[in-house]
N, C-alpha and C positions, 0 to 999 in steps of 0.2 A: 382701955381708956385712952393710951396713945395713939390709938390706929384711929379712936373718934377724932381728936383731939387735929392729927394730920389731914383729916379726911375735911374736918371744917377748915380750916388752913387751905389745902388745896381748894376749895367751893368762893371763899373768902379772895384768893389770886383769880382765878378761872371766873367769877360767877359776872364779871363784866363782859368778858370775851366769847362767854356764852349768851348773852341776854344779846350784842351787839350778832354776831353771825347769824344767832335764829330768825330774828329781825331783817336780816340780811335774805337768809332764805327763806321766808312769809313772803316777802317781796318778788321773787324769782316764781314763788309758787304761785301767788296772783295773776303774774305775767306770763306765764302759761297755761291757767286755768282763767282766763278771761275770757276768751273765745268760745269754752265751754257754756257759757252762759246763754250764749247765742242758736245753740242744741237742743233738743229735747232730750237730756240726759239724766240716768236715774234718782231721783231723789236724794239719796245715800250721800251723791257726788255732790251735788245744790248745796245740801247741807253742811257738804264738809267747807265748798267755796266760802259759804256766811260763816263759819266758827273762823277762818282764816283771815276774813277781812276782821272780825270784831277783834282777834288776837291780835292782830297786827300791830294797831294804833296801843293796843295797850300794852304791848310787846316794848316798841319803841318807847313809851315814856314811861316803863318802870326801870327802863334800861340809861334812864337820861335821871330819874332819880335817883338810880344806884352810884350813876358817877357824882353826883352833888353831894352825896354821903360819902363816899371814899375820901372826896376832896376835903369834906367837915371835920373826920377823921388825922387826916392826915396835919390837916391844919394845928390841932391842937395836943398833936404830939412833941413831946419834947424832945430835946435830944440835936444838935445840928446834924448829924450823921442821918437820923433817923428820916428828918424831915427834909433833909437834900436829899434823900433816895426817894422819898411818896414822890416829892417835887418833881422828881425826872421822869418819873410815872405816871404822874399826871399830867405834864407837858405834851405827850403823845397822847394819851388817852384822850385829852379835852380836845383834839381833833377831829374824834368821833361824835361832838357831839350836833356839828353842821349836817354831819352826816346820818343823823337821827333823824333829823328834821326834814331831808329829803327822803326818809322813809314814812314819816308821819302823810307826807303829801299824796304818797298812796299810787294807787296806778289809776291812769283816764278811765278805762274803759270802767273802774272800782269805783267810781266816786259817788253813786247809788245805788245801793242795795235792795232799798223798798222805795218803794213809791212816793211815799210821805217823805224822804228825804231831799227833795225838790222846792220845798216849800221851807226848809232848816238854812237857806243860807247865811242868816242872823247867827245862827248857832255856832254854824261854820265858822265865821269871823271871828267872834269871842272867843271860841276856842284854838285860830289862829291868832290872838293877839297873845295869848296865855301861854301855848305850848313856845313861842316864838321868845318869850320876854323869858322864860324858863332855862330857856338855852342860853341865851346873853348874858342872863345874869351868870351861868353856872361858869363860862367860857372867862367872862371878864375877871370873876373871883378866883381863878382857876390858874389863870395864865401868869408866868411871872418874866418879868423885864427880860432877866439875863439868859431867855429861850433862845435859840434862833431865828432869825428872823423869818426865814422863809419860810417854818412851821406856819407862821403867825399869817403871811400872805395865803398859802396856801387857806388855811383854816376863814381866812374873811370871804375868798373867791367863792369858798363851799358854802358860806355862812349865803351866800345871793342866791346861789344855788337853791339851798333849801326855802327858805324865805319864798323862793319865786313860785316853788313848786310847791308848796302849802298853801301858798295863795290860789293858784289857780282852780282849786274843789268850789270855795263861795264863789269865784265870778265866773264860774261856768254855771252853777246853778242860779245865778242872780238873771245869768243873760242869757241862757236857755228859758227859763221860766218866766221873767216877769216880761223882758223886752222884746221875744221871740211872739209873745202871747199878745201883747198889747201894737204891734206894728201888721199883725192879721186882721187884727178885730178892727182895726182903722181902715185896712185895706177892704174888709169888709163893708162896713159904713161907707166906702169911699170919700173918707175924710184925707186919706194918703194921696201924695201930688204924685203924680204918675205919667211921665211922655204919652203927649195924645197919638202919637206915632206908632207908640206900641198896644198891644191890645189888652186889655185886661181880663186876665185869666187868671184862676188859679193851678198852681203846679200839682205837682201828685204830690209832691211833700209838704204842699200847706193843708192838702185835703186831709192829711193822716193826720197833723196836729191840731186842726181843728173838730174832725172827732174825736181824737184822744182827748180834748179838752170840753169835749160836750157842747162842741159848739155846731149849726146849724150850718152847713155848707149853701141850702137852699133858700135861707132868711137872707144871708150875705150876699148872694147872687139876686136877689130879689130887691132889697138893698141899691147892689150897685145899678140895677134898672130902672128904680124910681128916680135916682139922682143924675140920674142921666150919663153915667160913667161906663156903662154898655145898653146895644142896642137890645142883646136880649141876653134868656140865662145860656144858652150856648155857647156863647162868648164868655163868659166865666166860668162855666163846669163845660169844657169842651167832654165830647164822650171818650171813653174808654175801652180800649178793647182789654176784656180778660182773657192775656195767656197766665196757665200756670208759672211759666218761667217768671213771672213781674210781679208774683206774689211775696217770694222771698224778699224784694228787694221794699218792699209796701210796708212789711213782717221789720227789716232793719230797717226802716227809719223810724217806725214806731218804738222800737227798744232802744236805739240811737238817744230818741228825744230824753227820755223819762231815765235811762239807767244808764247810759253814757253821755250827759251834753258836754261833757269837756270834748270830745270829737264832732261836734256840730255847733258847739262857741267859737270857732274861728275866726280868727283877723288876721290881715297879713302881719300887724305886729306879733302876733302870736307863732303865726309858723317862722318868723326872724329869728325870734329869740330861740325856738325848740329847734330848729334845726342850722344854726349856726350860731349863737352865742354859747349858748348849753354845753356842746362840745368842743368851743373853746374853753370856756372856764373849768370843766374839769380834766383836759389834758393841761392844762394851765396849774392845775391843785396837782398835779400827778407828779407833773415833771420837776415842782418845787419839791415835793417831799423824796422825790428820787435823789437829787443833788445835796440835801442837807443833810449834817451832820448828826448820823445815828448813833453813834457810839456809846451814847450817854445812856441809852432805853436795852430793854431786854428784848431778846432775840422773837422770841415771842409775840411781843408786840409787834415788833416790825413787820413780820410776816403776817400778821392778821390786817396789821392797816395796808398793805398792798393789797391784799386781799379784797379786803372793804372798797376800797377808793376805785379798783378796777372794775369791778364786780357792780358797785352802785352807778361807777360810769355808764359801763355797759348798757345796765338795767335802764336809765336814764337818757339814753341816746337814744337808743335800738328798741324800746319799746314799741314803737308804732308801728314798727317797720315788722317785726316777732311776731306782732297781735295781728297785721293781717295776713302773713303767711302763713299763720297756722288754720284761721280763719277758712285761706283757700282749703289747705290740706284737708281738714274736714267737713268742707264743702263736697269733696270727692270720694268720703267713707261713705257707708251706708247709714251713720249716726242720721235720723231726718233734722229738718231745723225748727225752727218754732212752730208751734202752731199746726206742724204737719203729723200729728199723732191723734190718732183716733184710741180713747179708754172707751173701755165698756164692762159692766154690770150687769150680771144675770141674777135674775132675782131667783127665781127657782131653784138654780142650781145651788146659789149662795145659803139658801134656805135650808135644801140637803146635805148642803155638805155641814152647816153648824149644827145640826140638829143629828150630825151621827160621830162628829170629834169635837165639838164645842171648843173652847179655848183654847186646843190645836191647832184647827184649821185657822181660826184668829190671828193666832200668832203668825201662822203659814202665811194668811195672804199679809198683814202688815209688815213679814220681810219680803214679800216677793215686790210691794208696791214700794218697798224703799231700794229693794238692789234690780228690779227688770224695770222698766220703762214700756208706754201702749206701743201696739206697732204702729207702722207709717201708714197713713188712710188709702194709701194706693186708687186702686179703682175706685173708692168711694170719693173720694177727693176728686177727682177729674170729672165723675159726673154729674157733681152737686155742682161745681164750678160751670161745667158746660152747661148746665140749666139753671144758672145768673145771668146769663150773658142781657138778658132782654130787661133786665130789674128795673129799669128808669121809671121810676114814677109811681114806681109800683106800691099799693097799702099791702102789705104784706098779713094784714089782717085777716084779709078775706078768705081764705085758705078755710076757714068754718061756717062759710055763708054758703048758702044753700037755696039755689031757685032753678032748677030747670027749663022754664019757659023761659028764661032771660036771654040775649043776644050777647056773647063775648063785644062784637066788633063795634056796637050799639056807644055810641056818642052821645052827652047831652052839653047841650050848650048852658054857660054859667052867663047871670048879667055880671055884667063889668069887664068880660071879658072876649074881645075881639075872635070873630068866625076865623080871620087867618094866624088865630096866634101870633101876632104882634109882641105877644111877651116872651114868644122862643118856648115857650112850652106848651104842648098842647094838653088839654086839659079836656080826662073822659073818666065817666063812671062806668067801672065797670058791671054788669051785672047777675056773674056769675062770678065764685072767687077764682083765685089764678092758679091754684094748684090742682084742682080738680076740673074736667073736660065735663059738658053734657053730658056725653056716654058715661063715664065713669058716675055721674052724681047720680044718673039713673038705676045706677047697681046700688047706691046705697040703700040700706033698708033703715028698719027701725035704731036698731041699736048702733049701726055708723052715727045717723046723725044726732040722736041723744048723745054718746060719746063726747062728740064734737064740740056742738052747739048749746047742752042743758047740764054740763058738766064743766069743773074747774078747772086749768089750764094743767094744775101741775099733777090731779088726780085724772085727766083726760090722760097725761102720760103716763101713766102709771099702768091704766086699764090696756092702754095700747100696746104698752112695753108684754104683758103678760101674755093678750092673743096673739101679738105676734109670736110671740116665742113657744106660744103654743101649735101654732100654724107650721111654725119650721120645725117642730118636734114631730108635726104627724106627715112633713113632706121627706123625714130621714128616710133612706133606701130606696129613695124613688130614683134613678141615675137620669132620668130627663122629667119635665114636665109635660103635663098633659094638656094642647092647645084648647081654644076654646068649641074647637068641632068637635071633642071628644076623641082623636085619634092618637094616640101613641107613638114618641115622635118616633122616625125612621133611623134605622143604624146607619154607619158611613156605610157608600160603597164599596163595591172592591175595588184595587185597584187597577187601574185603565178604563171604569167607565165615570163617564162624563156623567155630574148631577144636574138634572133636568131642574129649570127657573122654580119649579113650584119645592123641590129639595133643598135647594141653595135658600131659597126664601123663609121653607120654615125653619132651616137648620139657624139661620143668622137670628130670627124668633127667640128662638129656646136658648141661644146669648142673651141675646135681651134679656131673657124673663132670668135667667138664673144671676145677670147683674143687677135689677132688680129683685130680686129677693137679698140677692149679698150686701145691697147697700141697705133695703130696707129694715134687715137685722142689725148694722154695722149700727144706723143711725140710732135704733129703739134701743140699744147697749148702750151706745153712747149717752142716752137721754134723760136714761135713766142711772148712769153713773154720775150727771150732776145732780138729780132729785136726792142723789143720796150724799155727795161729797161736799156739791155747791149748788146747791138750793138757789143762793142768791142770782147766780150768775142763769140760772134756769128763767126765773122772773121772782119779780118781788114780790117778795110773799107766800113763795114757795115754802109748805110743810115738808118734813125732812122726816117725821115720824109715819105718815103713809106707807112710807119703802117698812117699816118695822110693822107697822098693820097688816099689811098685806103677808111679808113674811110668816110670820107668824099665822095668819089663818091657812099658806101651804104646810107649814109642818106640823099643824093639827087635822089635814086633811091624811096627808102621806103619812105618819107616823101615828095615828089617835089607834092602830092595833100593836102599837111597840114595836114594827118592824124596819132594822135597818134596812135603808135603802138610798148608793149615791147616783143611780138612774133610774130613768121613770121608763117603766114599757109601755107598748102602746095600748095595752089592757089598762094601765094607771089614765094612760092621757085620756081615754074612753070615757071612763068613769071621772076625772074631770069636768071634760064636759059634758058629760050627761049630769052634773051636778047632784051625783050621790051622796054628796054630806050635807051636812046641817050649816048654819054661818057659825062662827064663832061670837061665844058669847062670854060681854067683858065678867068677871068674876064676882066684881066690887057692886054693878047695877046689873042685874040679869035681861032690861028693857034695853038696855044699850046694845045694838048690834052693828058690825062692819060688814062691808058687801061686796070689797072691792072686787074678791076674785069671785065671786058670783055676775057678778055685773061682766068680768072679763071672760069667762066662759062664754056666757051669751053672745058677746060680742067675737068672740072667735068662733063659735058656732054660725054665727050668719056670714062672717068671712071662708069659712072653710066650705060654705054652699056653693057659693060664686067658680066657675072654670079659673083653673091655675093663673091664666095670661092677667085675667082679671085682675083677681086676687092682690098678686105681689104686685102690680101697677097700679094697684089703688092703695096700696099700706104703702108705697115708694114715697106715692105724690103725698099721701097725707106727712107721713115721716117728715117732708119734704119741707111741707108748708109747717109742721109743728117747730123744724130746726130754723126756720127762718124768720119767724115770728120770735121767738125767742130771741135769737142772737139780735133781733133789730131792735129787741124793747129792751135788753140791756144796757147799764148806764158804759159810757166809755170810761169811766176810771177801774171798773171792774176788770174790763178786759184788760186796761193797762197793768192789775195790778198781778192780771194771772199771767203777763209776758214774762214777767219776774221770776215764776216758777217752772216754767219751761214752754208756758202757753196752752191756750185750748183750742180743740176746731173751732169752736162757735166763735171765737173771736177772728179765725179767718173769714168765716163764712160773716160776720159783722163789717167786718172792713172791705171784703169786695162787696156787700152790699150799699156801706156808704160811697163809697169810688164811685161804684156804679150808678149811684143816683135813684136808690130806692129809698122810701120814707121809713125813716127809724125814728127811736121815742124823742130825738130833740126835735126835729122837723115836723113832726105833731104838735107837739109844745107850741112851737114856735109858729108854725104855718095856719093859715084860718083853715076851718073845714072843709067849704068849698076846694081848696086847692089839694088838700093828700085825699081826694077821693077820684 
C-alpha cells in the first residue's frame, strides 16, 4: 500500500511535466512526419500521422487543464508554508501555459487533415477564442504579484507568440478557401480589373484550383471571350506541354491548396512576422528566463522549462525551413510521390487464394495493404502520359463509338460558329472514337463491341478485367510474341554481326507489344482495384458487389470438385474458356442467374483469335480509353479527397487531362453540346 501510495505521489509531481514534454514531442513528431504526407507511403504510416495530429490538440489542452487543477488545489490549501511552496510551483509552471497554446497552433503544413476541414474555419475561431480565454484566465489566476518580473515579461512575449500562432489555422483557411475561390471565379467572369497591357491568362495554378473546386476552365475562357477580356480561348488556357517532370509539381499545388493553405496564404505581412518577429520574441522569452532568479523553483522544473522554451523555439523558427529539406531529401529516395503509384486487383487470384485459406489470406492481405504500399507506375505512367499529349478538345467519351466508314480528319462546320475560328478553338466532330484506329475497330467482333457499347461502364470493367487476365495467363511461357505475319520473333545475333533494318524493326515491335501488354494488365488491375475499393471514384454509381459475383462464380467453377488449387494450369484456363460449367445459380431464386464470367470467356475467346500485335494494342487503347473516361467524369473533390491518402493514378491522369484541355464532367455540364463534340 506504501509503494501505491508513492507511486500516485510521484504520477501527482511528474504528471504535469509528462503531459507538457509529450506535447512537446507530438509537435517534433508532426514536423518531421509532415513531408511524409506529401509520399505515397503505407497506410500504417498515414494512420499513425492522423492519431498524432488528433492527440496532439488534446494532448495540449488536458495538459493546460491539469495545471488549472493543480493551481485550484493549491489555492485551497491551508497552511502559509504549504501554499508558499505550490506558489513557487506554480510561478514556473504557469509559464508553460503560452507555451501550450503555441502547441495548440499545430504545424502549417498540419492544419488539414481531411478535406472537409477547409470549410470549419468558423469552428476554428470559436475554438480559438475558448482555448485562448482558457489560458489567460488559468495564467492571470495563477500568477502572483511578488514573482519576478521577468518571468512575467517573458511569459506575455510567449503569450503573443501563441495567440499569433493559433490564429493563423482559421485565416489561412478563411483565405485559402473563400477569397482565393472567389477572386478566380471573378477572373473568370472577367469582372476582375486587370492591366490591358498584360494578357489574360490563366496560370497553372489557377487551372489546379479551379478543378479542384469543380469549376469549368473552358466556361471561364469562354466567359472572358464574350466580354471581350480576350481575343480568344488561347489566350487564356495557353497550351501545355506534358513533361513528366511538371507533374509533381501540378500534384503540390493541389495538396498545397486543400491540406496545407497556411503555405499558399501568404502576405508579406505574414512572412515579417514568421521570419523576423517570431525569433525575436522567443529569443526575447529565452533570455528573460535565463537571467531571472531561479532559486525559488525545483531543479526540475528548471530543466524541463529550458527544455520546453528552446525546443518549441526551434520548432517554431525552423519549421519551414525542416519541412522543405526533408521534402528535398525524399524527393531523391525511391519513396514515389503522390499520385505516382499504380494498385491493382486480381480478381482470379484473389478468388483462389480465399477460397483455399479464407480468413488467413484476409487477414494476410489487410496487413500487407496497411504495412507495403502499390509500386511506382513506372513505364505505365510515361506511356499513358505520352498519349495525353494531344487531349485538347478532346470527349473522352467516344472511346465506345464505333463506326468504321467514319473519316478521323472529317470536320463539320457548326452555325454560329466562324470557318476561321475566330473564337481560338476550332471546333470538329469526330467520327470515329479517339482511342481506337480504323484498323483496330475492324478487328473488333461481336462480343468487343457488346462489351463496350450494350454493357454498363462499371460491368464493362469487370468483363474486361477477367479476358484480360485471362489472355495474359494463356501468353505465360511464351518469351516473345508472335507478330501478325505469324513468324516467331528472331533471337539476338551473335556478336559482331550487324542486324539487318527488317531485325532492328521487328525487334523494337516485340518492345512495343510486350509494353503494351504490361500496361494493358497494369491498367485492367488497376480498374478493377477501384471497382472494388472506390466504386465512387470509378464513376457514379458504380456496384462494388459485381467484384463478389463474379468472384464467387470463379470459385464455384475452380473448386465445385473440392479441389485445392492456388494456380490455374493451362488445362484449367482451357476449360474456362471453353465454358465447361454451368452459371451459378443464386440459392434463394433458382430463375436468378449471373453471367459475368461467361460473358468474359467469350469475350476473351474472340480476343485470343486475333494475332498477338493485335490483340494487346487493342486491350491497350481500350484499357486506354476506359481510364480516361473515368478519371474525366470524376467529381474533383473526389480526387481531392484521395490526395489525402496518399493519392490515385486516376487523379493524375484527371489532372493532366484538365491542364490539357480535354472535356471532363464539368465542361459537359457547363459547355452546350455543340461545343464538347
Amino acid at each position: 500500500m506504501h509503494e501505491i501510495w508513492r507511486a500516485l505521489q510521484w504520477w501527482d509531481d511528474w504528471q504535469l511535466r509528462i503531459l507538457v514534454l509529450g506535447s512537446l514531442g507530438l509537435q517534433w513528431f508532426l514536423l518531421l512526419a509532415a513531408p511524409m504526407r506529401k509520399f505515397s507511403i503505407p497506410r500504417i504510416f498515414r494512420t499513425c500521422i492522423w492519431l498524432a495530429i488528433i492527440s496532439s490538440d488534446a494532448l495540449a489542452i488536458y495538459a493546460l487543464a491539469t495545471l488549472f487543477n493543480r493551481h485550484s488545489r493549491a489555492s485551497g490549501n491551508c497552511g502559509n508554508q504549504q501554499q508558499q511552496h505550490s506558489s513557487s510551483i506554480l510561478d514556473l509552471e504557469v509559464l508553460w501555459a503560452p507555451v501550450l497554446l503555441i502547441h495548440l497552433g499545430g504545424q502549417k503544413e498540419m492544419a488539414v487533415n481531411v478535406m472537409e476541414d477547409d470549410a470549419l474555419w468558423i469552428r476554428h475561431t470559436v475554438t480559438l477564442v475558448s482555448q485562448v480565454a482558457v489560458a489567460l484566465y488559468t495564467f492571470c489566476i495563477s500568477w502572483h504579484s511578488s514573482s519576478d518580473w521577468k518571468l512575467l515579461v517573458a511569459a506575455v512575449l510567449l503569450f503573443v507568440v501563441g495567440v499569433a500562432s493559433l490564429s493563423e489555422k482559421p485565416f489561412a483557411l478563411n483565405r485559402a478557401k473563400i477569397n482565393r475561390q472567389a477572386a478566380l471565379s471573378s477572373q473568370g467572369q472577367g469582372t476582375k480589373k486587370k492591366s490591358r497591357k498584360k494578357p489574360v491568362a490563366l496560370s497553372e495554378t489557377d487551372k489546379v484550383w479551379m478543378l479542384l473546386s469543380d469549376m469549368s476552365p473552358l466556361a471561364a475562357a469562354d466567359e472572358l471571350v464574350a466580354r471581350n477580356r480576350a481575343s480568344s480561348v488561347e489566350d487564356v488556357l495557353p497550351p501545355l506541354l506534358v513533361a513528366e517532370k511538371a507533374l509533381p509539381r501540378w500534384l503540390g499545388y493541389a495538396f498545397a491548396f486543400i491540406y496545407a493553405p497556411a503555405t499558399v496564404a501568404v502576405t508579406p505581412l505574414y512572412l515579417l512576422y514568421h521570419l523576423l518577429v517570431v525569433p525575436i520574441l522567443h529569443m526575447a522569452a529565452l533570455l528573460l528566463f535565463a537571467i531571472s532568479d531561479k532559486n525559488p523553483y525545483k531543479r526540475a522544473d528548471v530543466k524541463i522549462t529550458y527544455i520546453i522554451l528552446c525546443l518549441t523555439a526551434a520548432l517554431d523558427v525552423l519549421q519551414v525551413f525542416v519541412g522543405q529539406l526533408l521534402c528535398r531529401l525524399m524527393s531523391k529516395t525511391t519513396v514515389p510521390a503522390l499520385c505516382q503509384t499504380v494498385a491493382s486487383y486480381n480478381l482470379i487470384d484473389t478468388a483462389l487464394w480465399e477460397a483455399n485459406n479464407g480468413w488467413i489470406f484476409k487477414f494476410a492481405r489487410s496487413m500487407r495493404s496497411c504495412f507495403c504500399r502499390p509500386q511506382h507506375y513506372g513505364q505505365v505512367g510515361a506511356i499513358v502520359m505520352t498519349d495525353l499529349v494531344d487531349a485538347r478538345g478532346r470527349d473522352l467519351a467516344s472511346y465506345r463509338v464505333f463506326d468504321a466508314a467514319a473519316d478521323t480528319n472529317t470536320r463539320t462546320s457548326i452555325e454560329g460558329v466562324n470557318e476561321d475560328g475566330t473564337d481560338g478553338r476550332p471546333i470538329e466532330r469526330l467520327s470515329s472514337n479517339w482511342a481506337l484506329s480504323k484498323e483496330l475497330q475492324e478487328h473488333c467482333g461481336v462480343q468487343v463491341r457488346n462489351s463496350l457499347c450494350n454493357v454498363s461502364f462499371d460491368r464493362s470493367v469487370l468483363l474486361w478485367h477477367i479476358a484480360t487476365d485471362l489472355c495474359r495467363r494463356c501468353s505465360i511461357g511464351n518469351a516473345d510474341f508472335v507478330d501478325d505475319g505469324g513468324e516467331q520473333g528472331a533471337p539476338a545475333d551473335e556478336e559482331g554481326v550487324e542486324d539487318s533494318p527488317e531485325q532492328r524493326r521487328h525487334r523494337r515491335d516485340l518492345v512495343l507489344l510486350r509494353l503494351h501488354r504490361e500496361c494493358a494488365v497494369a491498367i485492367s488491375d488497376y480498374m478493377a482495384h477501384l471497382l472494388h475499393v472506390s466504386p465512387e471514384m470509378l464513376m457514379t454509381g458504380s456496384r462494388h458487389h459485381l467484384i463478389s459475383e463474379a468472384a464467387e462464380e470463379v470459385k464455384y467453377f475452380f473448386f465445385r470438385k473440392k479441389k485445392k488449387k492456388n494456380t490455374l494450369s493451362q488445362q484449367d484456363i482451357e476449360h474456362f474458356l471453353a465454358m465447361e460449367h454451368k452459371p451459378v445459380v443464386n440459392e434463394e431464386d433458382d430463375d436468378s442467374r449471373v453471367f459475368h464470367t461467361e460473358e468474359a470467356s467469350k469475350l476473351a475467346k474472340e480476343l485470343m483469335a486475333m494475332p498477338d500485335g493485335t490483340r494487346w494494342m487493342l486491350m491497350y487503347r481500350v484499357w486506354l480509353g476506359m481510364l480516361c473516361y473515368s478519371a474525366s467524369m470524376c467529381r474533383g473533390n473526389l480526387h481531392a479527397k484521395s490526395l489525402g491518402q496518399g493519392g490515385e493514378f486516376l487523379s493524375l491522369v484527371w489532372l493532366t487531362l484538365g491542364l490539357k484541355g480535354a472535356m471532363c464532367l464539368t465542361d459537359k455540364l457547363q459547355i452546350p453540346p455543340y461545343r464538347s463534340t
